[in-house]
C-alpha positions as CSV (number, residue, x, y, z in Angstrom):
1,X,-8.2,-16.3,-17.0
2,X,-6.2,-19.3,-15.9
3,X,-7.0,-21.7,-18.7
4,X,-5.0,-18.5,-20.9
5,X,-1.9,-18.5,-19.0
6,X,1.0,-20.9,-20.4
7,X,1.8,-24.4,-18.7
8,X,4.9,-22.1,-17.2
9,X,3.0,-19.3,-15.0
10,X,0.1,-22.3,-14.7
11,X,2.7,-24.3,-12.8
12,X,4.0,-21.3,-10.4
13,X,1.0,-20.9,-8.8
14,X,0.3,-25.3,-8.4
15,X,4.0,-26.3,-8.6
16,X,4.3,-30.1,-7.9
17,X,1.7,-31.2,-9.7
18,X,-1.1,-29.4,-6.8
19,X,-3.5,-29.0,-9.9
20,X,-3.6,-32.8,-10.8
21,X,-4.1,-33.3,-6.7
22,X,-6.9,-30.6,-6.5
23,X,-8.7,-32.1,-9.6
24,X,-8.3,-35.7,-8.0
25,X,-10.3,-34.6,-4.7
26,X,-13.4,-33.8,-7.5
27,X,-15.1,-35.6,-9.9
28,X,-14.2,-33.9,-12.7
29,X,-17.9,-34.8,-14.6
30,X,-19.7,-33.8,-11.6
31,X,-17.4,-30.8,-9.9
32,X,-16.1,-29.4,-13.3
33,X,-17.3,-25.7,-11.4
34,X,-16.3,-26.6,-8.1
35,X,-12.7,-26.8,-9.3
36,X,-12.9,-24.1,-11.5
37,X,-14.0,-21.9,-8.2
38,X,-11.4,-22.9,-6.2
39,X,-8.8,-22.6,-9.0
40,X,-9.8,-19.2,-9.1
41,X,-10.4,-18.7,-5.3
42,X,-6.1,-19.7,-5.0
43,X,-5.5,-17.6,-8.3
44,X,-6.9,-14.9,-7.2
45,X,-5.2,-15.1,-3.3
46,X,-1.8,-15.3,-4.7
47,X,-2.5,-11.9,-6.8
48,X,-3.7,-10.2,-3.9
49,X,0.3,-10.6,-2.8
50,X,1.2,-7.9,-4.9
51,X,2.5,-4.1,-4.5
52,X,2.3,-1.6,-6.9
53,X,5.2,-0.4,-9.5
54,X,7.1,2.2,-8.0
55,X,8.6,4.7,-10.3
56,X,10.9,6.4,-8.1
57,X,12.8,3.2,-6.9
58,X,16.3,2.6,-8.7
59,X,19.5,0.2,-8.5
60,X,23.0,1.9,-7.7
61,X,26.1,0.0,-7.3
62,X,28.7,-1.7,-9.4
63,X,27.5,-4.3,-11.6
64,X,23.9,-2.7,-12.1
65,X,25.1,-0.9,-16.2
66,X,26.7,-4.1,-17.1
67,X,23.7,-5.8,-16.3
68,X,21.3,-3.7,-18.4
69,X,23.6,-3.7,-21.2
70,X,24.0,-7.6,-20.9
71,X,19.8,-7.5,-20.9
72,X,19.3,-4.9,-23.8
73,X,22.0,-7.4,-26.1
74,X,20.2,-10.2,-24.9
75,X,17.0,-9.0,-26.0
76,X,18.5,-7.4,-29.8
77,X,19.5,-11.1,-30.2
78,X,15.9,-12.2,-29.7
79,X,14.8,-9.7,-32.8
80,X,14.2,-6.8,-30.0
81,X,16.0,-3.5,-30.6
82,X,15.4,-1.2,-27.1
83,X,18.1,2.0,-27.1
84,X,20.3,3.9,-24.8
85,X,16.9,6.1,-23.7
86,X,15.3,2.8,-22.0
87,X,18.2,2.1,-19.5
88,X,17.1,4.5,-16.8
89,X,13.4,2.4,-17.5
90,X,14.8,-0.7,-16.8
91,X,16.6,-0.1,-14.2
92,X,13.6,0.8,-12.3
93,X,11.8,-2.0,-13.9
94,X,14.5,-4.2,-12.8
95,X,14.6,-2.5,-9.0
96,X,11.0,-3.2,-8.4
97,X,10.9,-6.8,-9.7
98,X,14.3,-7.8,-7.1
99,X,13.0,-5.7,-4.5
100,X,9.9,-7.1,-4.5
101,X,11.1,-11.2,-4.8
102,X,13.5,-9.9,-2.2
103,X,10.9,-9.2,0.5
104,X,9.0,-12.2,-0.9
105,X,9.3,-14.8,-3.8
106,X,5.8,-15.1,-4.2
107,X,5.2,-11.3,-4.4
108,X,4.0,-10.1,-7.4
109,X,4.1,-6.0,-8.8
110,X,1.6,-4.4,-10.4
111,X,2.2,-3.0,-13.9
112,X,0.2,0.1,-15.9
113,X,0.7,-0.8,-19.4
114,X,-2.0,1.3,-20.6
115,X,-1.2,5.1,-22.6
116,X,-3.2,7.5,-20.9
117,X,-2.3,11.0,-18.9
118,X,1.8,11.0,-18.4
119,X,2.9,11.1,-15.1
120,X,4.1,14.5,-14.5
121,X,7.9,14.9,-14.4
122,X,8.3,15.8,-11.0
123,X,7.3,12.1,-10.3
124,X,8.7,10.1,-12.2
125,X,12.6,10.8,-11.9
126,X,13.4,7.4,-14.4
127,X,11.3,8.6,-16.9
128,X,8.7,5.6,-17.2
129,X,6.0,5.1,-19.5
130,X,3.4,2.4,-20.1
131,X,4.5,1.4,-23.4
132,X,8.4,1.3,-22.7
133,X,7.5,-1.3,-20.0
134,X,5.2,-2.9,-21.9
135,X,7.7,-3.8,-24.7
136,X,10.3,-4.4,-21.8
137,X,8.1,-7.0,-20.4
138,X,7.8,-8.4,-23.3
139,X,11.0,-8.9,-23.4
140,X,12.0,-10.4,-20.5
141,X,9.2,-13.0,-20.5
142,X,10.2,-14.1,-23.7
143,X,13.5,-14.9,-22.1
144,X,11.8,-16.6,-18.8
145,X,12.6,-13.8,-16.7
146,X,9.8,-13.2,-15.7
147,X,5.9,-14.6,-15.1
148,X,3.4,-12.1,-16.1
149,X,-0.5,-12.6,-15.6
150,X,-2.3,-10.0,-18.1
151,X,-5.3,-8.1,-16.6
152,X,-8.9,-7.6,-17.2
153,X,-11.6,-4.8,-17.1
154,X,-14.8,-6.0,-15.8
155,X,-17.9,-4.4,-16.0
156,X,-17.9,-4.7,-12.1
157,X,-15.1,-2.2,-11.3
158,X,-14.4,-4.4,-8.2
159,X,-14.0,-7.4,-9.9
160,X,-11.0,-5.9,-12.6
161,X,-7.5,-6.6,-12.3
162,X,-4.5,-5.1,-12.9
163,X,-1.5,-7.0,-14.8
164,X,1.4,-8.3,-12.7
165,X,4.6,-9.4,-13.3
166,X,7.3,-11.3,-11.1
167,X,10.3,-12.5,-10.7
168,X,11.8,-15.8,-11.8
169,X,14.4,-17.0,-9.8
170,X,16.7,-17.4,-12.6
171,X,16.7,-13.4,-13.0
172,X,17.4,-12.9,-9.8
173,X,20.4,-15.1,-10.4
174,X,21.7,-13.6,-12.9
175,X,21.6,-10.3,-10.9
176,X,23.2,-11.3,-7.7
177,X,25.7,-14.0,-9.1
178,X,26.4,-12.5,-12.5
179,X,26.5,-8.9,-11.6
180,X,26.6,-8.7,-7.9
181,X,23.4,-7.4,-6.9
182,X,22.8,-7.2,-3.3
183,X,19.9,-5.8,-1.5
184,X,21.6,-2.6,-0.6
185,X,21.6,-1.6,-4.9
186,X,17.8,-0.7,-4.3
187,X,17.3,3.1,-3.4
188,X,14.8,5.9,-3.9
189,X,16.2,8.0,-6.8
190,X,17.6,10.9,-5.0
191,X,14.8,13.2,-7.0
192,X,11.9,11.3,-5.6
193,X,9.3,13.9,-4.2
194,X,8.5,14.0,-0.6
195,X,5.2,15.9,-1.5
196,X,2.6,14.9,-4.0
197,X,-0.7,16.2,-5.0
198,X,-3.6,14.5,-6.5
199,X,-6.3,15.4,-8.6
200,X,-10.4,15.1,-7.4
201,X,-11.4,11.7,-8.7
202,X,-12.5,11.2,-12.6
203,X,-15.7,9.9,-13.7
204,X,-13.7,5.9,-13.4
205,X,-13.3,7.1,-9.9
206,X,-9.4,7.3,-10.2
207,X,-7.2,10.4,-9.3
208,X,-3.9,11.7,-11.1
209,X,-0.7,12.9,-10.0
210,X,-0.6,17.1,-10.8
211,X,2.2,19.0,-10.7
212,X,1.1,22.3,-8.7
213,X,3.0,25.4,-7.1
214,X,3.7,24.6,-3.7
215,X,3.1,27.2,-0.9
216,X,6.1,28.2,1.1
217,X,4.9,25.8,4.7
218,X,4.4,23.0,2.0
219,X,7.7,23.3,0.8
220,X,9.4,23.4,4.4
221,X,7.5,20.3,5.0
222,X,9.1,18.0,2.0
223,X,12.3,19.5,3.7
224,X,11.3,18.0,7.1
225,X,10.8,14.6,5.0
226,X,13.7,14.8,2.9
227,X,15.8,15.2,6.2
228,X,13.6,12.5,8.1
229,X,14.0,10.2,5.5
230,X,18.4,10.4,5.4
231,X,17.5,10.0,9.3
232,X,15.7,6.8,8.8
233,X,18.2,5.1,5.9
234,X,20.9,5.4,8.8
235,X,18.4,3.2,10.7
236,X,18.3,-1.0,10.8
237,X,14.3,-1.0,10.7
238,X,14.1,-4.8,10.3
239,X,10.3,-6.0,9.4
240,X,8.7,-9.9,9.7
241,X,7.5,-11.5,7.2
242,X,6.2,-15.6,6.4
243,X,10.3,-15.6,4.6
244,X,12.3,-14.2,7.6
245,X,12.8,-10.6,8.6
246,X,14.4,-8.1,6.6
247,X,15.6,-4.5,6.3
248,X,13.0,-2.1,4.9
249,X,13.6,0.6,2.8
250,X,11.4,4.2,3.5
251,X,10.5,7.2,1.2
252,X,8.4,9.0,3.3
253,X,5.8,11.4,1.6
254,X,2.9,13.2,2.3
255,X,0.2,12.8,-0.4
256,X,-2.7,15.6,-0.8
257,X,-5.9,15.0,-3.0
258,X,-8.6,17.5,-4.5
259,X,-5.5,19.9,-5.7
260,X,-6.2,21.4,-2.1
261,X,-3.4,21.8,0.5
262,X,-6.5,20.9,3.3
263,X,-7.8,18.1,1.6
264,X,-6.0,14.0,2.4
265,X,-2.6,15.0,3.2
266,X,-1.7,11.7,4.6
267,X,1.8,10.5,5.4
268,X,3.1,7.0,3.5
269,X,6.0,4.9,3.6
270,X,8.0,1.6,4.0
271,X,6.8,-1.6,3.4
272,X,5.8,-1.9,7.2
273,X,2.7,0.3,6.2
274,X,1.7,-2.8,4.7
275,X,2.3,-5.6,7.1
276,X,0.0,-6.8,9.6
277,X,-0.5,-5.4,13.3
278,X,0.6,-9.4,14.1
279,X,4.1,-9.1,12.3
280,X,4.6,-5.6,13.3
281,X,4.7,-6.6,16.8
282,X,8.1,-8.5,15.9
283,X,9.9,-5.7,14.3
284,X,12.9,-4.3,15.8
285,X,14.9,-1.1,15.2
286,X,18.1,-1.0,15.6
287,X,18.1,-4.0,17.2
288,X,15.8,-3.1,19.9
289,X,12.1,-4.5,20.0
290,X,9.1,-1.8,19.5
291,X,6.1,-1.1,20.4
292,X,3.1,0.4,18.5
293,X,0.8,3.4,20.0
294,X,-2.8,3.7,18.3
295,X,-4.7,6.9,18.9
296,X,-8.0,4.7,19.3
297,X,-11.0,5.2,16.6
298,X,-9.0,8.2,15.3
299,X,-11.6,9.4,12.8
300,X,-14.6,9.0,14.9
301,X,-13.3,11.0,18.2
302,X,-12.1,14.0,15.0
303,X,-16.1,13.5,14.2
304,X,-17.3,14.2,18.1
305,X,-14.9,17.1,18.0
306,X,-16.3,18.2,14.5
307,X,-19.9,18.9,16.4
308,X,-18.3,19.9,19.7
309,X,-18.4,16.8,21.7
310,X,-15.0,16.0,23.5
311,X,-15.8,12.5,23.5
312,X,-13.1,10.8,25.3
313,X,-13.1,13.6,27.6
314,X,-16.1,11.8,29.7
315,X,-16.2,8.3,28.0
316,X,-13.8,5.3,27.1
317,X,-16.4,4.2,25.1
318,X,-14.5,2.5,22.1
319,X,-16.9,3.9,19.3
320,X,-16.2,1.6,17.3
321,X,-17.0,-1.3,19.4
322,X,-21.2,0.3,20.3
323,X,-24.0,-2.2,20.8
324,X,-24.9,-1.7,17.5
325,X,-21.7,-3.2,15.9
326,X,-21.2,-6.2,17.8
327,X,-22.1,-8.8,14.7
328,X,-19.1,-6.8,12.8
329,X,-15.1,-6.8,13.2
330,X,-14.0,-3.4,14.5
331,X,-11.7,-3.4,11.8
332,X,-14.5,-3.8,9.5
333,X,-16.1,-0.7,11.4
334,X,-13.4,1.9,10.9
335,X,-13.3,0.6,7.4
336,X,-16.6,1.4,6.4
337,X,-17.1,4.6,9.2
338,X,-14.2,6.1,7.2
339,X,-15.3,5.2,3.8
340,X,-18.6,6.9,4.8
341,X,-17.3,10.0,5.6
342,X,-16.3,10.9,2.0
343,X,-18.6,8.6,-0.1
344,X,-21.4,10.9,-2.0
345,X,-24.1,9.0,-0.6
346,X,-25.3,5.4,1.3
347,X,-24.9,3.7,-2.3
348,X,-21.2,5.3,-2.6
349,X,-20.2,3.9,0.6
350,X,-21.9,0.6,-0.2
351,X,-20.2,0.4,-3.7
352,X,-16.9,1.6,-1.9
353,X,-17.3,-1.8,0.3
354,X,-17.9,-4.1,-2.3
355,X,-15.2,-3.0,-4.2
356,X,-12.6,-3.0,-1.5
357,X,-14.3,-6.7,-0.9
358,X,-13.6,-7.9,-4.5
359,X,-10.0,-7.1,-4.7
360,X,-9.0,-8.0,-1.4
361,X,-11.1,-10.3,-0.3
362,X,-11.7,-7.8,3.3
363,X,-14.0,-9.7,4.7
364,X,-12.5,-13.4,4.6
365,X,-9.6,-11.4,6.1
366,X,-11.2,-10.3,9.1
367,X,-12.7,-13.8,10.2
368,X,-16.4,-13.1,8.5
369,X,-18.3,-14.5,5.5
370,X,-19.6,-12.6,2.7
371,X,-22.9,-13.1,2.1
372,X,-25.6,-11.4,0.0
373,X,-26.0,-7.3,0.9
374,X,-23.5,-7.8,3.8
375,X,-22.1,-4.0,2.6
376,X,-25.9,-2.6,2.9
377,X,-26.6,-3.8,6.4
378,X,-23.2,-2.8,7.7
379,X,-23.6,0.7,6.4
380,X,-27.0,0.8,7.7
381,X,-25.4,-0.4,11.2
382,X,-22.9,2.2,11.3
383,X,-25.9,4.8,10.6
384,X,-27.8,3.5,13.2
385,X,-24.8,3.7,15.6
386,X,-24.0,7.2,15.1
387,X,-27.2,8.9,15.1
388,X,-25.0,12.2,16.4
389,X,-22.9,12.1,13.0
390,X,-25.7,12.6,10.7
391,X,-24.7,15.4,8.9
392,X,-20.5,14.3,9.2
393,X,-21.1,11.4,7.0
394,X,-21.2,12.0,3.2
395,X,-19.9,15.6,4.0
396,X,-16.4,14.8,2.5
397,X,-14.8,15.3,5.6
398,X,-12.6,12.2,5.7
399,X,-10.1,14.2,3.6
400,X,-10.3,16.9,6.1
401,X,-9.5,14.4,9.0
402,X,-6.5,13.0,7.1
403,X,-5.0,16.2,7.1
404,X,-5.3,16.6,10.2
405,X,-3.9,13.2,11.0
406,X,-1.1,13.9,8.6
407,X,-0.5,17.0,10.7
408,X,-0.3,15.2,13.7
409,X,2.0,12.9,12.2
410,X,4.3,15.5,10.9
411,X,4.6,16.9,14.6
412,X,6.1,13.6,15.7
413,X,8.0,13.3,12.7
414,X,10.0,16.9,13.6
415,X,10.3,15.7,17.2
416,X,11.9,12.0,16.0
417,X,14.4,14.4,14.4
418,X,15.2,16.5,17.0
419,X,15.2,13.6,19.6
420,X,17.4,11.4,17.2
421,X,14.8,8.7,18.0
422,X,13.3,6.7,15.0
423,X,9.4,6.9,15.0
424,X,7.6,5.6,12.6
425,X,4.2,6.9,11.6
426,X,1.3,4.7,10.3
427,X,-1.9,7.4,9.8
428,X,-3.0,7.2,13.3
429,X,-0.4,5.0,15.1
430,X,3.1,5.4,15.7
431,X,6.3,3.1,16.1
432,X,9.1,3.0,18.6
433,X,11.6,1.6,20.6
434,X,9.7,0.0,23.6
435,X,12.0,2.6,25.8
436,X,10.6,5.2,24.2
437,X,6.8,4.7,24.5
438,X,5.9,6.5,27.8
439,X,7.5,9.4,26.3
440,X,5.9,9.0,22.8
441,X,2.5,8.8,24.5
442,X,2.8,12.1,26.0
443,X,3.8,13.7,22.7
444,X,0.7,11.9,20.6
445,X,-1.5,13.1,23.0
446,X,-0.2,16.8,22.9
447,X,-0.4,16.9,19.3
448,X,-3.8,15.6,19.2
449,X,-5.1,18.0,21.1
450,X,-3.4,20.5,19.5
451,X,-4.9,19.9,16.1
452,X,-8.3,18.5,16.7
453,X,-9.1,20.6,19.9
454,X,-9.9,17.4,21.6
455,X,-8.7,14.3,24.0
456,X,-7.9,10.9,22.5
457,X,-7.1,7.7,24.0
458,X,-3.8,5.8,22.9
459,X,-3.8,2.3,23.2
460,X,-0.2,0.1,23.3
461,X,0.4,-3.2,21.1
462,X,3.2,-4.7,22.7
């Protein structure tokens, strides 16, 4: 895939001449693959920094017409005609590729350039489609806008790729020095849905937006977010990164699957979802340092209480951390016990593994070494672990336990807003002001038990 990009992307990912230096540590006769390897090894590390396009993000503020129009007549004189209908498309286009070289310049969005089933409507308030930003990418990387790596279906589903584009620093010029861009032009479009529902998964494996009827205590909860989410735009949430801190910006939404109101149900948002537990330690709100409460191995204590046993009632037991799981990272663990509880079968959750392990490289991540049917033992470790949760596992119950754990979260969500104290939700733990923790302890605890009938543990990261 390299060896098809121009000299001009080939040279943003080994600027400075790195790729003469890496060839010169080989012998090029006699380490032709070895360099090819770790050409890819960096390639594909620097991919991984990516997020996904988000159609519901926009640009609002004076300066942000002017600079479409400029782009779109800029484009015509190139020999590429685009009308008043794309404007709204790139403007979101344009709002995900500053946002994104914003938080980092080396951060790259993922693009769906293929026609397939529309996006309903409801979600996607800018109108997007595939082939509008197709041509539109086009378009600005024929001006050298932007770098754009095309991507790939393999065979091995885990080993395909999405195609990403990002930034050039000369667009982001233009923006902020032509136009006046500044940070504060990016926004959620103010019809972005607080509520979505999925489809079951297709025979690829992949689920689809569906626009459904929503039930009268579904509807009062998008309420609850809309109003949680004004709440949290009037707060400075400030989030570390390997560029410096800065401010980030949260839709919060709860996301069902299986077109069932009981089934996932979890609650997303803001690009601190996506930072490590290391940098998250260093955020602040409003100014004040925070503090992180984990309900500990969430999923596994909702198991227990599945077949009646109150775990933590007479054990602090980490279950993640039994004899049996020593040789493995107990963030490996959770990853594969959760996997496990909705894969159809051992296989499933095997496949599930590998796949997670060839587009992220999990394992690398965690301190451990992939090595031939590392996926098979693990899930054969976690069986033999949890002899008690035979039947929980390939039951499909992982969907029930994120809605539970999206309940849980929606409890401290309507307390945050009566409180007027900013918590953050991350699926099973929470973020606060360090004054607030004792406080926020109590209430996880209360909702826990609550909506799983059972005691949890919740662990600080200070």
């Amino acid at each position: 895939m390299f060896h098809k990009l121009d000299k001009r992307t080939q040279d943003w990912f080994f600027p400075d001449g790195q790729l003469e230096d890496l060839k010169k540590l080989f012998d090029a006769t006699s380490f032709e693959g070895v360099v090819e390897e770790e050409i890819k090894l960096r390639v594909g590390l620097q991919l991984k920094h990516s997020r996904a396009f988000d159609s519901n993000l926009v640009a609002v503020g004076v300066g942000v017409d002017e600079a479409v129009q400029f782009l779109k007549e800029r484009f015509k004189s190139s020999g590429r005609n685009f009308y008043k209908n794309i404007d709204s498309q790139l403007t979101c286009f344009l709002a995900n590729l500053y946002r994104r070289y914003l938080r980092s310049n080396r951060m790259w969005t993922g693009l769906n350039l293929h026609n397939g089933k529309a996006i309903p409507e409801i979600y996607n308030p800018s109108g997007v489609n595939p082939k509008s930003i197709k041509n539109l990418k086009a378009a600005l990387e024929k001006e050298g806008f932007i770098y754009f790596v095309p991507g790939f279906n393999a065979k091995n589903a885990s080993k395909s790729r999405s195609p990403k584009a990002i930034a050039d620093e000369n667009l982001v010029q233009l923006l902020e020095q032509e136009f006046g861009w500044k940070p504060t032009f990016i926004r959620y479009h103010h019809q972005a849905r607080t509520i979505e529902m999925k489809s079951a998964k297709n025979d690829k494996g992949k689920r689809t937006l569906i626009d459904v009827e929503l039930p009268k205590n579904i509807i009062e909860q998008g309420e609850l977010l809309e109003e949680y989410n004004r709440f949290l735009y009037d707060q400075l949430i400030m989030v570390p990164s390997d560029e410096g801190d800065f401010p980030d910006l949260i839709h919060t939404r709860r996301i069902f699957n299986n077109n069932d109101w009981q089934s996932g149900g979890r609650v997303f948002g803001g690009d601190y979802q996506q930072t490590s537990e290391a940098l998250r330690e260093k955020m602040t709100i409003n100014g004040e340092p925070v503090i992180e409460l984990d309900i500990r191995s969430c999923h596994a204590t909702m198991g227990f209480a599945q077949i009646g046993n109150n775990w933590y009632a007479h054990s602090n037991q980490d279950l993640y951390l039994r004899d049996e799981l020593r040789a493995w990272d107990r963030s490996l663990v959770k990853i594969a016990f959760n996997i496990m509880l909705n894969a159809k079968d051992q296989q499933g959750a095997i496949s599930a593994l590998n796949y997670r392990q060839g587009n992220s490289f999990l394992l690398e991540d965690l301190g451990q070494s992939p090595f031939k049917g590392w996926a098979k033992r693990l899930v054969n470790d976690v069986t033999s672990a949890f002899p008690e949760l035979s039947g929980i596992f390939y039951s499909g119950l992982g969907n029930t336990f994120m809605n539970k754990e999206g309940n849980i979260c929606m409890a401290i969500i309507r307390h945050s807003l009566e409180s007027g104290i900013p918590i953050l939700t991350l699926h099973d733990s929470f973020i606060c002001p360090e004054s607030y923790a004792s406080t926020l302890d109590g209430l996880i605890k209360d909702a826990f038990q609550r909506e799983v009938g059972a005691t949890c543990v919740v662990e600080w990261s200070r």
